[in-house]
Each structure stands twice: as C-alpha cells, then as structure tokens.
Backbone as CSV, one residue per row, in Angstrom:
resi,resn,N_x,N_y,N_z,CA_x,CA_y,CA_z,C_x,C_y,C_z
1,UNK,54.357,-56.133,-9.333,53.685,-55.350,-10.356,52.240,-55.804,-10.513
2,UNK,51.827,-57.515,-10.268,50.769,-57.561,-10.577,49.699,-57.232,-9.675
3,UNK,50.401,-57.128,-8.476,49.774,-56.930,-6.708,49.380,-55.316,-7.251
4,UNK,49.751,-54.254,-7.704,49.597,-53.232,-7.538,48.422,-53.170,-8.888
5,UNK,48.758,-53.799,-10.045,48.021,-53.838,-11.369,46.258,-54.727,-10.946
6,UNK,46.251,-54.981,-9.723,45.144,-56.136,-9.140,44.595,-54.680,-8.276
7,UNK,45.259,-53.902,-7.408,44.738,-52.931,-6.474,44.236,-51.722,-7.755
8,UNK,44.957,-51.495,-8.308,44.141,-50.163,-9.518,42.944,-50.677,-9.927
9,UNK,42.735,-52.122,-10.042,41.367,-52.486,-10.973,40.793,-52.780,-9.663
10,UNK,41.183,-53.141,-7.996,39.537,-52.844,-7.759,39.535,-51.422,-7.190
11,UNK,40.430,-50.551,-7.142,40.108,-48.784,-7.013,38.987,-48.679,-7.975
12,UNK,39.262,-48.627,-9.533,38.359,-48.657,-10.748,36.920,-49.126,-10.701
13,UNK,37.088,-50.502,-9.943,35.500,-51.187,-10.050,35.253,-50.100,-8.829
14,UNK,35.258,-50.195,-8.026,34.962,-49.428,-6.708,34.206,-47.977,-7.358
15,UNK,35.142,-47.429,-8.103,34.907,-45.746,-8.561,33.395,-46.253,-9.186
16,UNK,33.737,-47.143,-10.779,32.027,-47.286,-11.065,30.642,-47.289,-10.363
17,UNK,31.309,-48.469,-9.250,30.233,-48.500,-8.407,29.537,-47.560,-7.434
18,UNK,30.326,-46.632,-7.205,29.950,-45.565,-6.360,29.271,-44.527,-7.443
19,UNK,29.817,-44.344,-8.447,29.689,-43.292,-9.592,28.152,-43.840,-10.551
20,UNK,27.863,-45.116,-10.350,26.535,-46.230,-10.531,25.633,-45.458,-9.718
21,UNK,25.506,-45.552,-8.404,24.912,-45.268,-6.904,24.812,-44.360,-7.301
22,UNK,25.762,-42.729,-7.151,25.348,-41.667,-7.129,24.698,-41.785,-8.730
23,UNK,24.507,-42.067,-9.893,23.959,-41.984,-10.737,22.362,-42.279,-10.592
24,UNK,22.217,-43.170,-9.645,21.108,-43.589,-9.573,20.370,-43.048,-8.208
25,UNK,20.926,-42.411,-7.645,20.349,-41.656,-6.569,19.857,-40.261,-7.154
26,UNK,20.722,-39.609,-8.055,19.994,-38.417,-8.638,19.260,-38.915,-9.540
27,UNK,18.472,-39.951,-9.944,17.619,-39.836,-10.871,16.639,-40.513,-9.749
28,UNK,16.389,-41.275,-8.864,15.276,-41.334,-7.488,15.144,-40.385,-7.136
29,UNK,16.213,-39.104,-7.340,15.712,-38.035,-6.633,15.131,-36.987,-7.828
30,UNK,15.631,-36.919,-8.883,14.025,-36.305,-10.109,13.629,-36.413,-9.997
31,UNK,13.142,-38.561,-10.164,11.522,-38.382,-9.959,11.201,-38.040,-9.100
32,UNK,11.560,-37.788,-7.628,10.584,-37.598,-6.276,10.350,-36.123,-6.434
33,UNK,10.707,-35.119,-7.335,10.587,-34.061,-7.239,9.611,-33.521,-8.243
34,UNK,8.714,-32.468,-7.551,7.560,-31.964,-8.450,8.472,-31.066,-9.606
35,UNK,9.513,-30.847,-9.212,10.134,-29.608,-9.958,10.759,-30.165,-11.555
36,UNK,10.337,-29.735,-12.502,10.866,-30.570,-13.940,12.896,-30.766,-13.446
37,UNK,13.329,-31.797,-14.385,14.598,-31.809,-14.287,14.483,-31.283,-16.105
38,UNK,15.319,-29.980,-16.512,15.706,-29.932,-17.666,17.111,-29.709,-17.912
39,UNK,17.531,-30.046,-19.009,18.885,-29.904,-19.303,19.182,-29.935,-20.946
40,UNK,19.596,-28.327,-21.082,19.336,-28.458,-22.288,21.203,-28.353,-22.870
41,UNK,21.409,-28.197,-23.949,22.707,-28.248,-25.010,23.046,-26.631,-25.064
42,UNK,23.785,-25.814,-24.323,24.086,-24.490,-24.345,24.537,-24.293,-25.792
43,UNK,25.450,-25.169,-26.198,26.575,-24.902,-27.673,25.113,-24.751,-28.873
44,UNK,24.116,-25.535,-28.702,23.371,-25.715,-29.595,22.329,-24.230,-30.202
45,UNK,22.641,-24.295,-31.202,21.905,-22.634,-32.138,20.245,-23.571,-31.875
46,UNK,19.334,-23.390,-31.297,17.836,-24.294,-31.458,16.978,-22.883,-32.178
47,UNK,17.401,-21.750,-32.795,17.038,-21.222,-33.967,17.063,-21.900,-35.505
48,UNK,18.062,-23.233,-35.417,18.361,-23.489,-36.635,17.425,-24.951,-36.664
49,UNK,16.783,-25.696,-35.469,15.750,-26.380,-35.690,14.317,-25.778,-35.860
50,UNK,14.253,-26.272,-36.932,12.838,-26.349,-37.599,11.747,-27.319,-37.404
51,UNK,11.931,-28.560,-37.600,11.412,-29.444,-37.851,11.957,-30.484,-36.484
52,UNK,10.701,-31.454,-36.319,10.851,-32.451,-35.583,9.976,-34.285,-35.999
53,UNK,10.798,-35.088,-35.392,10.007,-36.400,-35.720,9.396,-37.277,-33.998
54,UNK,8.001,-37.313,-33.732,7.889,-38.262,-32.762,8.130,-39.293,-33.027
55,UNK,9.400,-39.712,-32.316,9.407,-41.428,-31.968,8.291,-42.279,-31.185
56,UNK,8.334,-43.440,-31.613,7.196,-44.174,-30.825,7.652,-43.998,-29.556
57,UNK,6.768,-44.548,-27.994,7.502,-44.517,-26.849,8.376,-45.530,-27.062
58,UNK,9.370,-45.108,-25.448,10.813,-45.561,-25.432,10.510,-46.960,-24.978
59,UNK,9.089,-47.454,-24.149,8.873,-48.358,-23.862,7.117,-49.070,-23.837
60,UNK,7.095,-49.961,-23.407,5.660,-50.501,-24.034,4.971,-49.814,-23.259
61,UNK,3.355,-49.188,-24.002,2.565,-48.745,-22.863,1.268,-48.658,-23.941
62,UNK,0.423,-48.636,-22.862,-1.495,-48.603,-23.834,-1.089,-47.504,-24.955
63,UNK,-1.476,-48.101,-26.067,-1.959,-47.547,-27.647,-2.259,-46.272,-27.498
64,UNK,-3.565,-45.661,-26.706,-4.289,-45.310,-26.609,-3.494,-43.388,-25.956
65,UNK,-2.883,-44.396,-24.856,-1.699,-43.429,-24.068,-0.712,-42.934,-24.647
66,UNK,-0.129,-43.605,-25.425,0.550,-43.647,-26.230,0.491,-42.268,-27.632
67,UNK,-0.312,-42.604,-28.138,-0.856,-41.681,-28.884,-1.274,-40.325,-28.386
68,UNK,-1.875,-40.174,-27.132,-2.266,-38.878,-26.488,-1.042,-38.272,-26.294
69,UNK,0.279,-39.076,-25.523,1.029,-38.320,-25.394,1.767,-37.908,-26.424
70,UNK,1.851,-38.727,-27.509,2.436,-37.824,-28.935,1.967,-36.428,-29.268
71,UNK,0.607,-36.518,-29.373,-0.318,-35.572,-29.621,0.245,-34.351,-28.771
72,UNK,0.118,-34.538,-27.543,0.159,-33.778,-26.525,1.564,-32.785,-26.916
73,UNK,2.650,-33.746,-26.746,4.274,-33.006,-27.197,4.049,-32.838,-28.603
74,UNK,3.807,-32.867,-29.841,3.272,-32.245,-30.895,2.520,-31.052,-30.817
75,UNK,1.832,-31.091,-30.001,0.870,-29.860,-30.333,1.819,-28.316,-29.651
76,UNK,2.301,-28.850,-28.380,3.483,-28.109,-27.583,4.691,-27.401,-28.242
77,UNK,5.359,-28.535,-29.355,6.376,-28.100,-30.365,5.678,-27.384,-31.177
78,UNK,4.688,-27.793,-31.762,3.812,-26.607,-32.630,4.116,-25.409,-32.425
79,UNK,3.260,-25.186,-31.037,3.445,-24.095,-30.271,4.657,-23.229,-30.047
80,UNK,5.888,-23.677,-29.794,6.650,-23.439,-30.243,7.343,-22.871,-30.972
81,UNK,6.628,-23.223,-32.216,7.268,-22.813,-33.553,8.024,-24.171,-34.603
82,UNK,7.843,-25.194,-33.889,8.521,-26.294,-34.959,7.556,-27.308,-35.780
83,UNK,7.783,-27.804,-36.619,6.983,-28.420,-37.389,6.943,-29.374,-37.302
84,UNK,6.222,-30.365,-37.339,6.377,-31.767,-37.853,6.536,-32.321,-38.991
85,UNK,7.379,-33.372,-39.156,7.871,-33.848,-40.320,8.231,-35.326,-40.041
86,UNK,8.563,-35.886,-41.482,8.998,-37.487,-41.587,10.342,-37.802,-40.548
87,UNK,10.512,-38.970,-40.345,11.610,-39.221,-40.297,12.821,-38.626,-40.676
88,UNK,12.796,-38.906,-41.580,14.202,-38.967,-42.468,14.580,-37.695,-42.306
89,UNK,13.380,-36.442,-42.765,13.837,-35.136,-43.083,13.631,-33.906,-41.417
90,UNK,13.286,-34.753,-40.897,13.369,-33.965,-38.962,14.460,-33.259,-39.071
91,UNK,14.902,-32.408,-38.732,16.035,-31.990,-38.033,16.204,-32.297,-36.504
92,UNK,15.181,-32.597,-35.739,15.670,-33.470,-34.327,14.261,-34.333,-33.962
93,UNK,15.112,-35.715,-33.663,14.267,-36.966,-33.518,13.699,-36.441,-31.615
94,UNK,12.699,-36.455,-31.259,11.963,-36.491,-29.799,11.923,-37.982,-29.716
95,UNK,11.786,-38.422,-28.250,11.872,-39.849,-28.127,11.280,-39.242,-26.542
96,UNK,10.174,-40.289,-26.107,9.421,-39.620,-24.236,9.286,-41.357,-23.827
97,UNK,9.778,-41.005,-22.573,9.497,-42.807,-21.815,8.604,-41.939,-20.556
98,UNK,7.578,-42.548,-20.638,6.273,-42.889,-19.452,6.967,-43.710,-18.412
99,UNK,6.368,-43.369,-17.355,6.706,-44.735,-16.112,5.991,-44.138,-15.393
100,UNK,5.350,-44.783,-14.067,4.465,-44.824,-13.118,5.261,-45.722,-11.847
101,UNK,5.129,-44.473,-10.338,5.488,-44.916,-9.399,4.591,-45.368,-8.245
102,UNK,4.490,-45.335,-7.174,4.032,-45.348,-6.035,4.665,-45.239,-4.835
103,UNK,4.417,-44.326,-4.056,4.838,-43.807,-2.661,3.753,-44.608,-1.653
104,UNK,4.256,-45.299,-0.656,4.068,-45.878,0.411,4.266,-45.658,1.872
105,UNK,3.591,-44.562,2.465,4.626,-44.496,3.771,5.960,-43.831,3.672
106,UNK,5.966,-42.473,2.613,7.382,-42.088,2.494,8.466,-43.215,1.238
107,UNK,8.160,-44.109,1.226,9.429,-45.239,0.559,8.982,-45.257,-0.683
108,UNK,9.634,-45.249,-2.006,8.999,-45.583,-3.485,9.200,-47.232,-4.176
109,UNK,8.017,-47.674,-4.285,8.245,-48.956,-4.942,7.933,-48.916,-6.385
110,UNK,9.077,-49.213,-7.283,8.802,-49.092,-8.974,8.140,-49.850,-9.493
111,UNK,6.644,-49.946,-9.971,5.999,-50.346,-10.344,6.053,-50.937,-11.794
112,UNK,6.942,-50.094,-12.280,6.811,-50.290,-14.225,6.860,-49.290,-15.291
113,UNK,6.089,-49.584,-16.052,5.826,-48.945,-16.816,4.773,-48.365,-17.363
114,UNK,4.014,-47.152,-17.410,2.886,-46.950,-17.978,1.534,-47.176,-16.808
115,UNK,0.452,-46.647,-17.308,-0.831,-46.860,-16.231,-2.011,-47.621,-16.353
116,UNK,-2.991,-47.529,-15.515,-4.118,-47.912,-15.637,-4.861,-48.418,-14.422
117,UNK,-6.286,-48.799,-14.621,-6.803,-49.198,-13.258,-7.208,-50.612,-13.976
118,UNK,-7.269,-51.535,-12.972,-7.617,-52.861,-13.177,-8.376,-53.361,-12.062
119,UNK,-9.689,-54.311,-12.658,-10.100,-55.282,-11.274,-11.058,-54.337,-10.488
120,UNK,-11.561,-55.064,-9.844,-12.361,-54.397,-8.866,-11.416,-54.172,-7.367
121,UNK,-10.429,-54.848,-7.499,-9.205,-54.465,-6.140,-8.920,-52.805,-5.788
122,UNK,-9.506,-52.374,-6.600,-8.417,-50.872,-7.294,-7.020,-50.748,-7.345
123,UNK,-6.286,-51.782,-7.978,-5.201,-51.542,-8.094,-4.622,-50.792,-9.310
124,UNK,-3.144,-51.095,-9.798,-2.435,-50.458,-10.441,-1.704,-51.516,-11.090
125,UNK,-2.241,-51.460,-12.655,-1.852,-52.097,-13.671,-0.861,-52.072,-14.919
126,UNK,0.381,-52.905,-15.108,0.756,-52.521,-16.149,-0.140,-53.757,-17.669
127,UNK,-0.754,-53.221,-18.252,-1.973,-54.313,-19.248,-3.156,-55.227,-18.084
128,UNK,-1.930,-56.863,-18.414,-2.964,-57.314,-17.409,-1.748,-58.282,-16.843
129,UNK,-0.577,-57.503,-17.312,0.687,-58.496,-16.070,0.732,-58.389,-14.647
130,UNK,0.568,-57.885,-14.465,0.190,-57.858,-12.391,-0.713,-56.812,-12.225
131,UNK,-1.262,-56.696,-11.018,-1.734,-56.077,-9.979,-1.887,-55.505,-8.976
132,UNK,-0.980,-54.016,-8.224,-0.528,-54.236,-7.399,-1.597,-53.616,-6.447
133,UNK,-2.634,-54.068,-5.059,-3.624,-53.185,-4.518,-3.003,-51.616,-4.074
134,UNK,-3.845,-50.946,-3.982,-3.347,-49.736,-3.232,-3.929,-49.290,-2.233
135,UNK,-3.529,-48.768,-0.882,-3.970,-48.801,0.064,-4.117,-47.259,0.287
136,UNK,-4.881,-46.813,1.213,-5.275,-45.187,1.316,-4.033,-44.494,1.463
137,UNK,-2.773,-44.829,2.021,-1.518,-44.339,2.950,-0.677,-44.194,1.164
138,UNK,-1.304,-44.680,0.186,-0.122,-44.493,-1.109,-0.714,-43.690,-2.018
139,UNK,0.374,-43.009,-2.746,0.323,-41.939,-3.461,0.539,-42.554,-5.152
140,UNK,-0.072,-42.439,-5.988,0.142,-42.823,-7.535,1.042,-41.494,-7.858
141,UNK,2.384,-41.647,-8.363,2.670,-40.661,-9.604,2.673,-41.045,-10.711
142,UNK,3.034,-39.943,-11.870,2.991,-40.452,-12.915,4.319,-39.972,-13.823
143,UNK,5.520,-40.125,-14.204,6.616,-39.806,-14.516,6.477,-39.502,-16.369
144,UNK,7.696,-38.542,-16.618,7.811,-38.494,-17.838,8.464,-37.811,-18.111
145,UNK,9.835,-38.832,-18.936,11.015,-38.215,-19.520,11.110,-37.865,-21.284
146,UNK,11.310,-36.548,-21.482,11.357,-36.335,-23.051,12.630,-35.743,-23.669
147,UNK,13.293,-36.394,-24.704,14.293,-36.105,-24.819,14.350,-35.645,-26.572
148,UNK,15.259,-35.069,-26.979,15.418,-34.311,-28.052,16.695,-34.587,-28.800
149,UNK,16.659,-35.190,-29.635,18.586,-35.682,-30.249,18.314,-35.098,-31.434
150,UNK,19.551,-34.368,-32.123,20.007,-33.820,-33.313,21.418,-34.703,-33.647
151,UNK,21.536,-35.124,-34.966,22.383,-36.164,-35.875,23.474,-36.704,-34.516
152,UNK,22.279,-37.169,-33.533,22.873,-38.373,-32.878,23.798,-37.981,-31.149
153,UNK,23.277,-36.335,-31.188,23.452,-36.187,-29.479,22.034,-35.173,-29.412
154,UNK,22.274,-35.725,-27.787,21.099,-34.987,-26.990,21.446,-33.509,-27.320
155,UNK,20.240,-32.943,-27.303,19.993,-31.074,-27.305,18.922,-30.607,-25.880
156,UNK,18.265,-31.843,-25.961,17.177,-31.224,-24.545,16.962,-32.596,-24.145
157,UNK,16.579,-32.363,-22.734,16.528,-33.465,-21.793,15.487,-32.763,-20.634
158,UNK,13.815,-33.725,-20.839,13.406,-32.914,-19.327,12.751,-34.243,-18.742
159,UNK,12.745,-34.230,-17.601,11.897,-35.069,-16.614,11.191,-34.610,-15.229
160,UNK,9.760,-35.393,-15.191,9.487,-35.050,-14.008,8.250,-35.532,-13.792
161,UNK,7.490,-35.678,-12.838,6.378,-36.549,-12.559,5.087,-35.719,-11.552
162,UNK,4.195,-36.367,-12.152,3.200,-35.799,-11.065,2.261,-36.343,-10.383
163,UNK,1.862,-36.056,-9.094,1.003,-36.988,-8.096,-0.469,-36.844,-8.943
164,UNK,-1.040,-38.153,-9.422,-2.688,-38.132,-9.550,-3.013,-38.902,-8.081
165,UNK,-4.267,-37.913,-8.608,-5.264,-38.353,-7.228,-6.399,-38.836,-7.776
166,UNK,-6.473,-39.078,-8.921,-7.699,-40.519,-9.575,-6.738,-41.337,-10.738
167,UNK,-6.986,-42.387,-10.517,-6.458,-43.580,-11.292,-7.786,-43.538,-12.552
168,UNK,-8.671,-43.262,-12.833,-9.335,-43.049,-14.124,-8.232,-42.172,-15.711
169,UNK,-8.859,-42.691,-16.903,-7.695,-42.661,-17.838,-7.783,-41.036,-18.164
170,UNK,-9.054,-40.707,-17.416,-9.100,-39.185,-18.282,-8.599,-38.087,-17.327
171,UNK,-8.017,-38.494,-15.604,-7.568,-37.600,-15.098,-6.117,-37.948,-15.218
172,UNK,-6.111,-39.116,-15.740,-4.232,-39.742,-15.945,-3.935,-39.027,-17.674
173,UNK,-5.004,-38.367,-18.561,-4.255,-37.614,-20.025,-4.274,-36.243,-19.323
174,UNK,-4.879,-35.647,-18.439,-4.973,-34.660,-18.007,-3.958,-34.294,-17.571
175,UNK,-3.106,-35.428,-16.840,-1.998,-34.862,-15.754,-1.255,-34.885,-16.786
176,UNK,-0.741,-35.543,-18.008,-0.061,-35.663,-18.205,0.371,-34.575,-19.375
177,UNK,-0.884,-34.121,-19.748,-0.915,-32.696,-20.418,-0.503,-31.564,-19.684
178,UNK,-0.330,-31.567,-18.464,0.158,-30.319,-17.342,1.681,-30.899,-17.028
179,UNK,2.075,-32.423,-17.459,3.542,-32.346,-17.218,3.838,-32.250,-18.406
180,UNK,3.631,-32.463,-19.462,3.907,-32.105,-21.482,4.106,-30.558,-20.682
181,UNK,2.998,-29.801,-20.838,3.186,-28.252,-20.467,4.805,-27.890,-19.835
182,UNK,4.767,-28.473,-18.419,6.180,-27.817,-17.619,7.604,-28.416,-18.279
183,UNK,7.410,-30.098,-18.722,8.696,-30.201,-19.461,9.067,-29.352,-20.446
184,UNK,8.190,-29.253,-21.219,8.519,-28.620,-23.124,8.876,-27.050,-22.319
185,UNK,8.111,-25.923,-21.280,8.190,-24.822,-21.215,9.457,-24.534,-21.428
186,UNK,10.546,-24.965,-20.994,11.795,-24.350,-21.119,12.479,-24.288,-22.763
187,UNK,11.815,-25.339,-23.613,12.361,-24.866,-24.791,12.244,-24.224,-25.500
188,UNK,13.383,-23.474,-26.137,13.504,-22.196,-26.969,12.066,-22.297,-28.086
189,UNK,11.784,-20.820,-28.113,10.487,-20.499,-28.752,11.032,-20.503,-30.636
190,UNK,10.484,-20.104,-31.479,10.865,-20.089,-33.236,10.119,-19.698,-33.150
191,UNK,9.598,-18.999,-32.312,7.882,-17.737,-33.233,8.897,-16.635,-32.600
C-alpha cells in the first residue's frame, strides 16, 4: 500500500512540474508577443463598475515612471467612462507590474524590473543595482501587465510588451502610453 501511496505522490509532483513548465512557457510566450494577452471575466456585468482605485506598482520602479504610468491607465479608464475614487469606496482595485526584457540573438535574458539608461556604457539599468551593456544584435522591450480585481477576484487581465528603439525616458513614457492604449482597448466602454 505504501509502494503504490509513494508512486501517486511522485505521478502528482511530476503533474505540478510539468503544469509549472507549461505555465511558464505561456507567459515567455506573451511577453514575446507584440499581440496584447487579454482576458477578461465573461460572468462579470462591467456596466455595474463605476469607479476605480490605482494601486501603487506591483513592484519597485522609478517614482517618476511610476506615476506616468498611473496617469496614463487613469486617464484611459476615464475615457472609458469610470471614475476615480478612494480606496475604500472603488468598486475595482487596478494593480500594473512594469518589467523590461532583452532579446539577444533570438534568446531572452530577464533583466528585472522597470527601466532606464545608465553610465556612459549604454547600458540597461534597474536604479543603480547593475548594469547590463547592450550590444547592436539586442533588442530592449518593455512589458506591462494590468490587472483589474472586484471584492477580491480578477475581472480583467491584459499583458504585453513593446520593442523601444531609444533607451531615453521620453521615448520609454511614449511606448508605454501606446501599450496603456492596446491593453485597456478591450475594456468595456460606460459612455
């Protein structure tokens, strides 16, 4: 009994691990794709949201960035038709994680979190914790997942990233105002 109770648990670990892998292969494969990933809550009435709250980002990144991209998905929900409001009284909390990749020769190495240029190397900075150079043959993207929870499940889910071709901060709010644009497009209008 215990020979067979020993073979079910590593079938089990086995299943996770494969079910891990493919989990993590479709999300290497979002980001590599220009095309947004959205996924929204079919059951959900999004006539009956009104109101929304920006969360800070999901992870550390420049102040500065930080703030643009609030702005940016604020002004979008506006658009929309939803309002902004406190905390407390939102009817759905937004929450967006930034990340920044690099393509090499076809292969992606994960850099981190968030952007910037540093040094006279021209590399690719997260603050001033490393440095990584970049060579003519690599591609900068710039990723960004935004998500939408009502009293504690997801309603919208989009991701997707886009190639810059200047590491300066004002073509990196730019891009990121044209991926704000294609994520948010799919959500339901209130005008």
């Amino acid at each position: 009994m215990k020979k067979r109770e020993t073979g079910l648990m590593q079938k089990t670990k086995y299943l996770k691990q494969v079910l891990l892998l493919t989990a993590c292969m479709v999300v290497v494969a979002a980001c590599s794709s220009s095309k947004p990933q959205v996924n929204m809550d079919e059951t959900q009435n999004f006539a009956d949201i009104k109101t929304f709250y920006i969360q800070p980002p999901l992870n550390p990144i420049n102040a500065t960035l930080a703030n643009h991209l609030s702005s940016a998905i604020t002004q979008r929900l506006i658009e929309k038709g939803l309002t902004p409001s406190s905390e407390e009284d939102a009817d759905i909390a937004v929450g967006y994680l930034p990340s920044t990749t690099t393509k090499e020769d076809g292969t992606t190495l994960n850099l981190g979190l968030g952007t910037g240029s540093y040094g006279r190397s021209g590399g690719i900075s997260l603050g001033s914790i490393f440095s990584i150079p970049v060579g003519e043959q690599t591609t900068l993207q710039q990723g960004l997942q935004i998500d939408m929870v009502k009293d504690g499940t997801f309603v919208y889910s989009a991701s997707g990233a886009v190639e810059l071709e200047s590491k300066d901060s004002i073509s990196i709010q730019n891009k990121l105002d044209e991926l704000v644009i294609k994520l948010l497009e799919q959500y339901p209008s209130n005008r």
